[in-house]
DRENKE-97120 format. One line per 3 residues: their letters; for each residue y, z, x of N, C-alpha, C. Coordinates in Angstrom, 1 decimal. Atoms other than C-alpha are relative to their C-alpha. Last residue first. Layout:
! residues N
A = Y/Z/X/Y/Z/X/Y/Z/X ~ ...
This chain:
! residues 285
XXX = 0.6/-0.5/-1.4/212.6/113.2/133.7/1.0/0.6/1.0 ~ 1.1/-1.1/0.9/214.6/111.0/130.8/-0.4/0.1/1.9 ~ 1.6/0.4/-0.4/217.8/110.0/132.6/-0.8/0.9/-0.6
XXX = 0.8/-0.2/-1.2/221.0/111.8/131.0/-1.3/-0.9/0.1 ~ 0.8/-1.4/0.2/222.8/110.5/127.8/-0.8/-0.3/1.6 ~ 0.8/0.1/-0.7/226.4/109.0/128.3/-1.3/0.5/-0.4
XXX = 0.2/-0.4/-1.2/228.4/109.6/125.6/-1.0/-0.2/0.8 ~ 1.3/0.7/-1.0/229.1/107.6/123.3/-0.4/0.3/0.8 ~ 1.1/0.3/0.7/231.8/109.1/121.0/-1.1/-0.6/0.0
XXX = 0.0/-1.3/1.1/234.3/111.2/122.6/-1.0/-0.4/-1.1 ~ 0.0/-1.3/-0.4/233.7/109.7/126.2/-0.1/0.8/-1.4 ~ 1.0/-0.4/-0.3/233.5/106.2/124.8/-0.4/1.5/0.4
XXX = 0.8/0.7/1.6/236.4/105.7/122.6/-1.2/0.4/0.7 ~ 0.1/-1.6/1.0/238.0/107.7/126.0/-0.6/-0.3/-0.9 ~ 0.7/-1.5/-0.6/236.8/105.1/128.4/0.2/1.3/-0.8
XXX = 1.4/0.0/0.2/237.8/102.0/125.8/-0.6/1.2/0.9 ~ 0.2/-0.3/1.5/241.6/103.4/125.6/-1.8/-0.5/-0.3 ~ -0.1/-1.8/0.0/241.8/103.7/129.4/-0.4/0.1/-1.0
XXX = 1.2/-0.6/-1.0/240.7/100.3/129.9/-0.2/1.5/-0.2 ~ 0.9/0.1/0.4/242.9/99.1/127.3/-1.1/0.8/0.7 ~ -0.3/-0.6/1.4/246.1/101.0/128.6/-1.4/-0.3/-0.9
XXX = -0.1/-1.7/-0.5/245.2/100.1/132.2/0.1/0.6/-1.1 ~ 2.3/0.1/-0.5/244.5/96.0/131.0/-0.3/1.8/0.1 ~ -0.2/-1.6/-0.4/248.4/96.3/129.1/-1.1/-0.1/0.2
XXX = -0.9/-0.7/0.2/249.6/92.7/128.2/-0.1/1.5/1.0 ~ -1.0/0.6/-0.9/246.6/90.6/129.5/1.1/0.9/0.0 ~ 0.6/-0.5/-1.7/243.8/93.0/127.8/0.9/-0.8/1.0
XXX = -0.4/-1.1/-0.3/246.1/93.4/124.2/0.0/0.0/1.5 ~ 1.0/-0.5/-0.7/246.1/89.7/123.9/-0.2/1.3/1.1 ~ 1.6/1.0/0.6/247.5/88.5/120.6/-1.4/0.4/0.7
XXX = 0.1/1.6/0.5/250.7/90.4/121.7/-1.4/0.3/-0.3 ~ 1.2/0.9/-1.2/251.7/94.0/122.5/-0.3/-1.0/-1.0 ~ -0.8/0.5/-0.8/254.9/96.0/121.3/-1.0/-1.4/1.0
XXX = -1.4/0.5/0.2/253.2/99.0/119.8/0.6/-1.0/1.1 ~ -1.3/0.1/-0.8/249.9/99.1/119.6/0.4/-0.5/0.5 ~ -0.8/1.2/0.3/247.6/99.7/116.1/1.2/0.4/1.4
XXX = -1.4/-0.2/-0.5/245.0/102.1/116.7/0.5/-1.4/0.0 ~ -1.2/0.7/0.0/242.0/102.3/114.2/1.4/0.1/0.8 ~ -1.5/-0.5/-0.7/238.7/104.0/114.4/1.4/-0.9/0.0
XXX = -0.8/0.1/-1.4/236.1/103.2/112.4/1.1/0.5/0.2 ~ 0.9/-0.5/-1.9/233.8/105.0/110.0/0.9/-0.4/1.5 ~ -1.3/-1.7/-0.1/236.1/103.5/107.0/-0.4/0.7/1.1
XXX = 0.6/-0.7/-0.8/234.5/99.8/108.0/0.5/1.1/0.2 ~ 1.2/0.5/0.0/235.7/97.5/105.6/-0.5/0.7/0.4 ~ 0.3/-0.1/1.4/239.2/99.6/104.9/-2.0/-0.6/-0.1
XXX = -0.3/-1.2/0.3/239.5/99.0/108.9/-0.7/0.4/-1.1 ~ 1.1/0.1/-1.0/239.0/95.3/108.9/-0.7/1.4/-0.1 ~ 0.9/0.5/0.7/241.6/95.0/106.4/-1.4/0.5/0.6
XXX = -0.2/-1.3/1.1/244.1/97.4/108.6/-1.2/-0.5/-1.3 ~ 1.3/-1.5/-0.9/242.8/95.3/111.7/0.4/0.7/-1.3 ~ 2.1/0.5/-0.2/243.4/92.1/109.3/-0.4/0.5/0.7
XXX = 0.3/-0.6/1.4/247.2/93.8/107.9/-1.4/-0.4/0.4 ~ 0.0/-1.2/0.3/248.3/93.7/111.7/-0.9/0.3/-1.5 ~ -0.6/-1.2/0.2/248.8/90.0/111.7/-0.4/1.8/0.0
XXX = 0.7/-1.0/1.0/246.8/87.7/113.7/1.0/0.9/-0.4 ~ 0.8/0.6/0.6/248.7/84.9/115.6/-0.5/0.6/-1.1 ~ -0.7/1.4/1.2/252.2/86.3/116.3/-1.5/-1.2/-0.2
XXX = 0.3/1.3/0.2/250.9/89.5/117.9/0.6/-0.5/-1.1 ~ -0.6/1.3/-0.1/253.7/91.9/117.9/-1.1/-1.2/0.0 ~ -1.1/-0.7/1.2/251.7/95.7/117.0/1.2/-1.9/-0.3
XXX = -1.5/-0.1/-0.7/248.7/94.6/119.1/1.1/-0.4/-1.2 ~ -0.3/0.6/0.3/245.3/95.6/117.6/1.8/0.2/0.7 ~ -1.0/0.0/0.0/242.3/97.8/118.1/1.1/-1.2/-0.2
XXX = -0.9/0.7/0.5/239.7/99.0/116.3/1.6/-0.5/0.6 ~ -1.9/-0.2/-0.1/237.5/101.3/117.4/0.4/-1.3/0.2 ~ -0.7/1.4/0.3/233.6/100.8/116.0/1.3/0.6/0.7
XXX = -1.7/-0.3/0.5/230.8/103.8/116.7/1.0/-1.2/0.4 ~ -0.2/-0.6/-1.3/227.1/102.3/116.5/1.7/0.2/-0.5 ~ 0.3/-1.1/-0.4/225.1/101.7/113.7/0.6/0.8/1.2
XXX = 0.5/-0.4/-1.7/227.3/99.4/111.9/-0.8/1.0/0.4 ~ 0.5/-1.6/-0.2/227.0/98.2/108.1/-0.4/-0.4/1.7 ~ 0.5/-0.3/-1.3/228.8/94.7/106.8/-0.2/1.9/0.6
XXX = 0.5/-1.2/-0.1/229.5/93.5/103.8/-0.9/0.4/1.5 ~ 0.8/-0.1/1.0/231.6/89.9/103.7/-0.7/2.0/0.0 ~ 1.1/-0.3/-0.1/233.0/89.5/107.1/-0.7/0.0/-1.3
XXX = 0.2/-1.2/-0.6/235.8/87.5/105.9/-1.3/0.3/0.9 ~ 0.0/-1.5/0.4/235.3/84.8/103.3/-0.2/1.5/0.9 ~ -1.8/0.1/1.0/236.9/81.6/104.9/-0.6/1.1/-1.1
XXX = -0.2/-1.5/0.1/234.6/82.1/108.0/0.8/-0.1/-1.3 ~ 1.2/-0.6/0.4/233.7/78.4/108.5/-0.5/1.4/-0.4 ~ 1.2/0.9/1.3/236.3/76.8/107.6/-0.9/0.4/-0.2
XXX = -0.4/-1.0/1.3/238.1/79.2/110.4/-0.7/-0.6/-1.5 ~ 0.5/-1.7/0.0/235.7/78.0/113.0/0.5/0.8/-1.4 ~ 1.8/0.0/0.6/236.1/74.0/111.7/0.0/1.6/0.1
XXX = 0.5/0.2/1.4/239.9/74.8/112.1/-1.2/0.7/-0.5 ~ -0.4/-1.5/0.3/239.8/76.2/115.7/-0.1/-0.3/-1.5 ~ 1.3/-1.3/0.1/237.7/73.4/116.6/0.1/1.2/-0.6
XXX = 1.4/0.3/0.7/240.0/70.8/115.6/-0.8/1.2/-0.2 ~ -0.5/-0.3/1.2/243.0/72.2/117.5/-0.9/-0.4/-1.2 ~ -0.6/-1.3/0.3/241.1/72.4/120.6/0.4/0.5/-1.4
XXX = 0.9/-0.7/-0.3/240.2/68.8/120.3/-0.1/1.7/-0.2 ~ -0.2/0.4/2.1/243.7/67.7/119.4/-1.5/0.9/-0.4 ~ -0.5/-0.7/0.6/244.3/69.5/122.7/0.1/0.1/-1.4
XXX = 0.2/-1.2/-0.5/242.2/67.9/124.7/0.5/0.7/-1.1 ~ 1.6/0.1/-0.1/242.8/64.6/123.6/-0.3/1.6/0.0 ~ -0.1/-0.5/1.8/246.3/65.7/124.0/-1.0/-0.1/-0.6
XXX = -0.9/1.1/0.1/245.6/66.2/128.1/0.1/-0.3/-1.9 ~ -1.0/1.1/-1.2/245.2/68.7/130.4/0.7/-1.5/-0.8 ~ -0.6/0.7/1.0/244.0/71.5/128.0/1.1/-0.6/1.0
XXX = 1.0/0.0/1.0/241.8/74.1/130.5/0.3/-1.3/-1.3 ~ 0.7/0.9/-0.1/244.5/73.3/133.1/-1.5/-0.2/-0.5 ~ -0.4/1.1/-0.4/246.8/75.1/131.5/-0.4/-1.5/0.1
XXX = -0.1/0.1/1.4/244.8/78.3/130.6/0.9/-1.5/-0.3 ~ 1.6/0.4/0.6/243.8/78.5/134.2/0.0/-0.7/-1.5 ~ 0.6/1.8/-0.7/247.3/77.6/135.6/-1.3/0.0/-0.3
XXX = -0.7/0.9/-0.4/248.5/80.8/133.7/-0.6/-1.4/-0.1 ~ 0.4/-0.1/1.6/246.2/82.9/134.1/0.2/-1.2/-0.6 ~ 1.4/0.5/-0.1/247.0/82.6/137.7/-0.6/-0.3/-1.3
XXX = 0.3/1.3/-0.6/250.1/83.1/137.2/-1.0/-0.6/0.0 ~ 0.3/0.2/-1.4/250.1/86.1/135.0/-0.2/-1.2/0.4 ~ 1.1/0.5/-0.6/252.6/86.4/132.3/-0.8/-0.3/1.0
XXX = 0.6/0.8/-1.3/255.2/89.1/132.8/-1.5/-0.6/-0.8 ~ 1.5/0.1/-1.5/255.3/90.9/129.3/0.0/-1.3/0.8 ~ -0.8/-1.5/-1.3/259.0/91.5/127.3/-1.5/-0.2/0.9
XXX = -1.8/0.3/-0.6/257.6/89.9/124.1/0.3/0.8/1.0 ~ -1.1/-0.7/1.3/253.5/90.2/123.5/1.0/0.2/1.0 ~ -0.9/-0.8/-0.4/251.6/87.1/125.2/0.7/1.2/-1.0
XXX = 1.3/-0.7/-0.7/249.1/85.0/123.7/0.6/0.9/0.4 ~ 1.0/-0.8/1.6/251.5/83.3/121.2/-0.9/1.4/0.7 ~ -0.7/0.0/1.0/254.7/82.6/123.8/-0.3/0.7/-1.1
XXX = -0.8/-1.3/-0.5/253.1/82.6/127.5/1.0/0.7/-1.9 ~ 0.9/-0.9/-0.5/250.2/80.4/126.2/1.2/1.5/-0.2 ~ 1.0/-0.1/1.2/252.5/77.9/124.1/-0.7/1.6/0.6
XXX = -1.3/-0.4/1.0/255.0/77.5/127.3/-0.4/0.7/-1.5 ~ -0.3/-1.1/-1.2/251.9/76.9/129.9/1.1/0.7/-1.0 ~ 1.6/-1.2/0.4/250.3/74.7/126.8/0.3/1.1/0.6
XXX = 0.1/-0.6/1.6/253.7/72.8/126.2/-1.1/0.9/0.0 ~ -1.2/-1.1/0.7/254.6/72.4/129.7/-0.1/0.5/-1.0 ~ 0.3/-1.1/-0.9/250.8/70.8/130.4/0.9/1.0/-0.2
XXX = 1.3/-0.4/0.1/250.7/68.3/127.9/0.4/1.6/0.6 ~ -0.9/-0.4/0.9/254.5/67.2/129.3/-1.1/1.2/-0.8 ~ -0.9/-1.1/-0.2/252.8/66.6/132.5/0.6/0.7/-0.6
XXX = 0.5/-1.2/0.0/249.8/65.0/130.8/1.2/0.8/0.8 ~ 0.6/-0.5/-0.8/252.3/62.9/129.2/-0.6/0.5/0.5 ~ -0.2/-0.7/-0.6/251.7/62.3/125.8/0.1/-0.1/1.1
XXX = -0.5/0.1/-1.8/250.8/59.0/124.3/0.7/0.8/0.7 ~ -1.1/-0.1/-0.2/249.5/60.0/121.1/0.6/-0.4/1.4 ~ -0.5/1.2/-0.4/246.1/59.1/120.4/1.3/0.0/0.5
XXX = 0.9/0.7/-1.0/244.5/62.8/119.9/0.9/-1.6/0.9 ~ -0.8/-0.7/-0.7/247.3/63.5/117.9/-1.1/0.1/1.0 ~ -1.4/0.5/-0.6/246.5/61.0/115.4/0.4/0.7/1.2
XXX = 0.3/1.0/-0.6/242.7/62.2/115.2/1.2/-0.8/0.6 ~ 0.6/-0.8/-1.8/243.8/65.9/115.2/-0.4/-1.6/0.8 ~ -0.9/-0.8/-0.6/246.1/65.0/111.8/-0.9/-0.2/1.6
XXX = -1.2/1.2/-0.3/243.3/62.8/110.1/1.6/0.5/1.1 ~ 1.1/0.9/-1.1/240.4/65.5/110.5/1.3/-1.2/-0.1 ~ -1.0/1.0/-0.7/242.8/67.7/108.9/-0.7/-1.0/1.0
XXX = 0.0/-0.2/-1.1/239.8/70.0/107.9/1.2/-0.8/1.0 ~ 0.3/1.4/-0.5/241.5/71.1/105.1/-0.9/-0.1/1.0 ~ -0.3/0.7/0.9/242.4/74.4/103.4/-0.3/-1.3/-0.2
XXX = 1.7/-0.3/0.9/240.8/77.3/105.4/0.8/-1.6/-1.0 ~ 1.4/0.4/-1.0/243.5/76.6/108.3/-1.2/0.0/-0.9 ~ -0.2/1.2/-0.5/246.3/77.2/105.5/-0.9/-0.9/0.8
XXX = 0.6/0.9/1.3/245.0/80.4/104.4/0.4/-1.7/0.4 ~ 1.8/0.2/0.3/245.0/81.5/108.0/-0.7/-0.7/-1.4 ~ 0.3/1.5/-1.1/248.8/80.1/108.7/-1.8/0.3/0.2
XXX = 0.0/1.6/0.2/249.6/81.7/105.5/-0.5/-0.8/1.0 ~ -1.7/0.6/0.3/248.7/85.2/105.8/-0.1/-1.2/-0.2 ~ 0.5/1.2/1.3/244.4/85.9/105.1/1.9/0.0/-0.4
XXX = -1.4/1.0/-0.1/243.4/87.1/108.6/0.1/-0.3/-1.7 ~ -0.6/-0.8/1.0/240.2/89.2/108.7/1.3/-0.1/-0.5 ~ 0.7/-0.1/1.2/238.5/86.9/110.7/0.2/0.6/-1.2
XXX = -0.8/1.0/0.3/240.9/87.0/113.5/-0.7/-0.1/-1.2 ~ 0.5/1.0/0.8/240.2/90.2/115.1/0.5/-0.9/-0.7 ~ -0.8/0.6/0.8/242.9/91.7/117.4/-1.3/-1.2/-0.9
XXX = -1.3/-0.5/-0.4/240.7/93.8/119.8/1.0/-1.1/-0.8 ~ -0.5/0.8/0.6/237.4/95.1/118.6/1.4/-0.2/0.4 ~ -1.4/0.4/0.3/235.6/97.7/120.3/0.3/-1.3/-0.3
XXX = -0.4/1.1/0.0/231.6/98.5/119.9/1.6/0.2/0.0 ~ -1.5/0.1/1.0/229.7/101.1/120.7/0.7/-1.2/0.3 ~ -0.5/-1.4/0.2/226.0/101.4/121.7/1.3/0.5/-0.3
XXX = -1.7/0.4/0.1/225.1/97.5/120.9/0.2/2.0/0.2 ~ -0.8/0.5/-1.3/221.5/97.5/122.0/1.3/0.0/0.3 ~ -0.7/-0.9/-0.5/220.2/99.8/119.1/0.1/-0.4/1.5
XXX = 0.6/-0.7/-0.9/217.3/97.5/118.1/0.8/1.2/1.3 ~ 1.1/-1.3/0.8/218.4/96.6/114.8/-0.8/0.6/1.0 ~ 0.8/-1.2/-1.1/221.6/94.7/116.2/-0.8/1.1/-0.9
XXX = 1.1/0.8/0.0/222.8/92.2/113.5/-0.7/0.9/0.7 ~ 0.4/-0.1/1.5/226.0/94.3/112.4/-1.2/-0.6/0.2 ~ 0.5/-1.7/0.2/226.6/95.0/116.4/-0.7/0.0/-1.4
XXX = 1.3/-0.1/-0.9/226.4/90.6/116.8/-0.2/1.9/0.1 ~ 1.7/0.9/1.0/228.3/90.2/113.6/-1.0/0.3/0.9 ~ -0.3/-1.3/1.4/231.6/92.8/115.4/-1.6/-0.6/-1.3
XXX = 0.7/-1.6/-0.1/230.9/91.1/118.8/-0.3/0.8/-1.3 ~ 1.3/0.5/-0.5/231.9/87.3/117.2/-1.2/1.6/0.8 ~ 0.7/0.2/1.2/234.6/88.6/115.6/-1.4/-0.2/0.5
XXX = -0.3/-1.2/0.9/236.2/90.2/118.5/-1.1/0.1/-1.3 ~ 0.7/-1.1/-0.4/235.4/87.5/120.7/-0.1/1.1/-1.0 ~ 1.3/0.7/0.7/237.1/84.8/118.4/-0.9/1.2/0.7
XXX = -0.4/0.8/0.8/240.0/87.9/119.0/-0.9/-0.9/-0.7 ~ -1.5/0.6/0.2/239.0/89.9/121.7/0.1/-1.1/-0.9 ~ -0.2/1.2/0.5/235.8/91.7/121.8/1.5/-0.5/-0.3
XXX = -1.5/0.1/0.2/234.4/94.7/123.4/0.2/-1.7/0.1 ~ -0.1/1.6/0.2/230.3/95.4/123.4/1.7/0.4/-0.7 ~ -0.7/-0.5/0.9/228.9/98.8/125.3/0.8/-1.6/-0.3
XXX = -1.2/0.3/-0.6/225.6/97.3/126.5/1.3/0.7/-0.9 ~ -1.2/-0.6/0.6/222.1/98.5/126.4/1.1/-0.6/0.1 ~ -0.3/-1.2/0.5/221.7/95.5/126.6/-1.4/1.2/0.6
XXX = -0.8/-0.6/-0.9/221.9/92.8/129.4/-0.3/1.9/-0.8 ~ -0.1/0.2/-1.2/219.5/90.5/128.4/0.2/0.8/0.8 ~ 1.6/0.0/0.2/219.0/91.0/124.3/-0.4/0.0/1.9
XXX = 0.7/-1.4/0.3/222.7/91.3/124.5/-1.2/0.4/0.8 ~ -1.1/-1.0/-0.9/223.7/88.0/126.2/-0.9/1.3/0.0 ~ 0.5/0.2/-1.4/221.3/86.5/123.9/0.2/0.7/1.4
XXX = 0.8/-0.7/0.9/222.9/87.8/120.9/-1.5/-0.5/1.1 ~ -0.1/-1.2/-0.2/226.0/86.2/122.6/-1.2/0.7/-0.6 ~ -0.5/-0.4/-1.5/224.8/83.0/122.9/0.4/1.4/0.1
XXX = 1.2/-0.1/-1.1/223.3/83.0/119.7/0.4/0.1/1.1 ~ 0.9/-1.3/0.6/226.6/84.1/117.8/-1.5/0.0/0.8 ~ -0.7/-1.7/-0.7/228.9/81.9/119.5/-1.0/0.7/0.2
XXX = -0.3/-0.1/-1.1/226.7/78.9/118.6/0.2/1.3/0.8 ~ 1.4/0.0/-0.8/226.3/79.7/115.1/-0.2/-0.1/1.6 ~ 0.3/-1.7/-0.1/229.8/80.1/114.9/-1.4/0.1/0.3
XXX = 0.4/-0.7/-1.3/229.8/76.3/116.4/0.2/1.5/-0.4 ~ -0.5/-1.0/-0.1/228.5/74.3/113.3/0.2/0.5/1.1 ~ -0.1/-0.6/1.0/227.8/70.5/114.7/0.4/1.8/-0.2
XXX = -0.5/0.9/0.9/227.6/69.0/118.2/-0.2/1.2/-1.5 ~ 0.5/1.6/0.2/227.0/70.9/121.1/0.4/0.1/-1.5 ~ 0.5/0.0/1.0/229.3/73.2/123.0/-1.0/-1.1/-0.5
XXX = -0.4/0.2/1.6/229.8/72.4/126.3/-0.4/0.3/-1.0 ~ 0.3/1.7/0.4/228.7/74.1/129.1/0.2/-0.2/-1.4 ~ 1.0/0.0/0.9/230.6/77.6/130.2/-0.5/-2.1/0.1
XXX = 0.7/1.6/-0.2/233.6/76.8/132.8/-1.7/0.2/-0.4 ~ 0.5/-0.4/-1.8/236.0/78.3/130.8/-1.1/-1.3/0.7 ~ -1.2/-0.3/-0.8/235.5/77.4/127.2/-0.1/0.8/1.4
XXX = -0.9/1.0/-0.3/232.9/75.3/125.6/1.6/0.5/0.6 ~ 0.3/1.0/-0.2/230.4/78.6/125.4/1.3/-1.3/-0.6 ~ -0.2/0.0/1.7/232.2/81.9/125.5/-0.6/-1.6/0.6
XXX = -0.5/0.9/0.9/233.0/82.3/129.1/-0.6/-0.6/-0.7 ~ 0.9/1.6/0.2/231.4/85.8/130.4/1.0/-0.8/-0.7 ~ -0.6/0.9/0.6/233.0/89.3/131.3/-0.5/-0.8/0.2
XXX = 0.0/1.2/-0.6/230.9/92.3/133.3/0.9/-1.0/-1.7 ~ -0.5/1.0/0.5/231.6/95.7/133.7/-0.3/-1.4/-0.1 ~ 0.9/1.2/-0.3/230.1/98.6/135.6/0.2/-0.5/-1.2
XXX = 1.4/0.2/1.3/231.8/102.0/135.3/0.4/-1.6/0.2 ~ 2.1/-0.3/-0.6/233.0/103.8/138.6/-0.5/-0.4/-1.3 ~ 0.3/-1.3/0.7/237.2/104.2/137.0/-1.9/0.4/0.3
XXX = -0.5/-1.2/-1.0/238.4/101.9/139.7/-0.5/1.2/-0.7 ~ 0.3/0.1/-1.4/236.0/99.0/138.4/0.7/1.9/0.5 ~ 1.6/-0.7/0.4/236.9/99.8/134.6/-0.3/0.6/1.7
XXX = -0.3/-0.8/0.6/240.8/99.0/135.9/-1.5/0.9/-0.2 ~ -0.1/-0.9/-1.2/239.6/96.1/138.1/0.4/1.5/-0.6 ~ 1.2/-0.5/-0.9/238.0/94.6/135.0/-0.2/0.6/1.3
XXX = 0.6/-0.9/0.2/240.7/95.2/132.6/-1.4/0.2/0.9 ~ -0.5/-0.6/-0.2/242.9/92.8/135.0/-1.0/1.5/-0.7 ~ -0.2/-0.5/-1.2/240.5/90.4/135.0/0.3/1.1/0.5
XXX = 0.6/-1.3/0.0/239.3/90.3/131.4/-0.1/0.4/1.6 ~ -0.7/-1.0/0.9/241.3/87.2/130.4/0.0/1.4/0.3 ~ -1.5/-0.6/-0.4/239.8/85.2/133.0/0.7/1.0/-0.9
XXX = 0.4/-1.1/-0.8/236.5/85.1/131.0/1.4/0.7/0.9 ~ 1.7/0.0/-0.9/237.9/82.3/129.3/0.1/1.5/0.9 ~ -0.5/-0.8/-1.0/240.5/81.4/126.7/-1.2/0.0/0.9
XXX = -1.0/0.8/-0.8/240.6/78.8/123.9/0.0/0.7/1.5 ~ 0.1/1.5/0.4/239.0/81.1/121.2/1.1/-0.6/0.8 ~ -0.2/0.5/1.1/239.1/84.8/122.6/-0.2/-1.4/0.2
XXX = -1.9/0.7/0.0/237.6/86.5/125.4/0.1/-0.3/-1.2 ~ -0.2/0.9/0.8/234.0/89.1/125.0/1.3/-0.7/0.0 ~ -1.5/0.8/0.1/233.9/91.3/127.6/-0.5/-0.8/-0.5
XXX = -0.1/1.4/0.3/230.5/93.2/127.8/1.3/-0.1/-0.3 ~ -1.1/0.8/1.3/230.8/97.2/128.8/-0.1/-1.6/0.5 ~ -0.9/1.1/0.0/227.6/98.1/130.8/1.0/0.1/-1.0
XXX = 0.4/1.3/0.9/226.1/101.6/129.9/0.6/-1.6/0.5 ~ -0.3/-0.1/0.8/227.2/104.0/132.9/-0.5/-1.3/-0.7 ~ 1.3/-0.7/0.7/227.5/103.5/136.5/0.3/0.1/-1.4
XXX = -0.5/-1.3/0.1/229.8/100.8/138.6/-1.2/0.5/-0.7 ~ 1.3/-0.8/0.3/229.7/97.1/139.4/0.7/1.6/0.0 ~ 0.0/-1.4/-0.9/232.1/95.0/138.8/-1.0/1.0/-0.4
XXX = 0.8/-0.9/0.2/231.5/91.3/137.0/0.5/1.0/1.3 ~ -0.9/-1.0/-0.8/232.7/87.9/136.1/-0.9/1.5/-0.3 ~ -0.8/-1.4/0.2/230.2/85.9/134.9/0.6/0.2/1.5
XXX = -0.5/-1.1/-0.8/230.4/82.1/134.3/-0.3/1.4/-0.1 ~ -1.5/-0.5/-0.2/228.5/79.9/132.1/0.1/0.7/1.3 ~ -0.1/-0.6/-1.5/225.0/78.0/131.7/1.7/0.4/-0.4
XXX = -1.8/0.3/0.0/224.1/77.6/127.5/0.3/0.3/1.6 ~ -0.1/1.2/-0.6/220.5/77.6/127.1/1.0/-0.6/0.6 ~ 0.8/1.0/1.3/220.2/80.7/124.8/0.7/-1.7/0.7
XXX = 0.0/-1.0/0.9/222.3/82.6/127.7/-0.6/-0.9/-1.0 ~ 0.2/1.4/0.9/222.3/80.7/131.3/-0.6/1.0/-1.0 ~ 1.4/-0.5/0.1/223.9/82.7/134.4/0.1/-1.2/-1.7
XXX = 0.6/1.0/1.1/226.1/82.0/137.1/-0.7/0.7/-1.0 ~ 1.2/0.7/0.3/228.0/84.3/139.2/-0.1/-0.6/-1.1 ~ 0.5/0.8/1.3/231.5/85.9/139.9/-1.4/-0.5/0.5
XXX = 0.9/0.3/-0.2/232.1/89.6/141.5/-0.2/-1.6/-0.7 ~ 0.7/1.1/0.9/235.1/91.2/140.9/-0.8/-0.9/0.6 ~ -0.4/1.4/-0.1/235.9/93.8/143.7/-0.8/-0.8/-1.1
């Protein structure tokens, strides 16, 4: 049974979600805009398999405490690097701003706390038009108008529940309800949403050369959903070429967010990445 609690990571208070079981921890990392919810379905999946899980909301999403004022990759990055330093050993999986944000916190690890790492549609490695585009401005006059707009929040609400199921989703997948009304009522009102659309800028403004060079010590797999309409395919195949050592599956038919789409197919695909190259090691004594 999913478990939730509190806890407070370089000062930050959030949520965890959490099942218990044996074996290294696997960390759930969500994506930008999303929250721990995300990693429900893969967390009853771990759960039934007897290995011990926990998912956290990313600071200003979910019900994390707000970001504060200026750069927020910095942010991410101590908060999770915190997390670690807490929890690790940990096996570390990442979704999308997650993705990136695990994949700097394995390359930072010099004390062999990250013991393998998955990656699940990174966004950092983007460079189609709607990522070169986001590197271009900060539209600070755009977010401020659309901030003001006289929306209703009912209408607010259709377009984020209709948005969610559309980008987040890959084609032919039951969205979940609950999901749903979380992801909803996370962006109630255009305020909210100009907000949202703000931040995702500044993040990509702030990444607008990649990783740069990056050396892992622990084993990397790569995954990525064959239909997302946010990230394309060529920025796990970029990602990839970065990191020849990793592993790479590209699958077929799945959206933005592999662990909503197919949680049994993820879950399964991080227990074998681990089985063939992380293996457990016995208690000393």
């Amino acid at each position: 049974m999913i478990t939730e609690a509190t806890g407070r990571y370089n000062g930050v208070g959030t949520r965890v979600l959490s099942v218990p079981g044996a074996g290294t921890p696997i960390l759930l990392l969500h994506g930008y805009a999303d929250s721990a919810d995300t990693w429900r379905g893969v967390l009853r999946e771990l759960e039934a398999a007897g290995r011990g899980a926990c998912a956290v909301d990313l600071p200003g999403f979910g019900l994390a405490d707000d970001r504060l004022p200026g750069p927020i990759t910095p942010q991410f990055e101590a908060f999770v690097d915190a997390l670690i330093a807490d929890l690790g050993p940990v096996v570390l999986v990442g979704n999308s701003l997650g993705a990136a944000t695990a994949l700097r916190a394995a390359a930072r690890d010099t004390a062999g706390l990250v013991t393998a790492l998955i990656t699940l549609d990174e966004p950092v490695m983007a460079r189609h038009w709607l990522a070169r585009a986001a590197r271009l401005s900060d539209y600070t006059w755009f977010f401020r108008l659309l901030a003001t707009l006289p929306v209703p929040e009912p209408l607010v609400r259709w377009c984020v529940h209709h948005a969610v199921r559309l980008f987040v989703y890959g084609p032919g997948y039951r969205a979940d309800a609950e999901f749903l009304a979380s992801a909803t009522r996370s962006v109630p009102t255009m305020r909210a949403a100009a907000a949202r659309g703000g931040d995702a800028i500044r993040y990509a403004r702030e990444n607008p050369d990649g990783h740069g060079e990056l050396t892992l010590a622990c084993p990397h797999l790569i995954l990525h959903g064959a239909k997302d309409r946010i990230i394309p395919v060529s920025a796990a195949r970029a990602l990839h070429t970065l990191l020849p050592a990793s592993e790479l599956t590209i699958l077929p038919g799945v959206g933005h967010c592999p662990q909503l789409d197919t949680p049994a197919e993820i879950a399964g695909l991080i227990l074998s990445f681990l089985a063939r190259t992380a293996p457990e090691r016995p208690a000393a004594g």
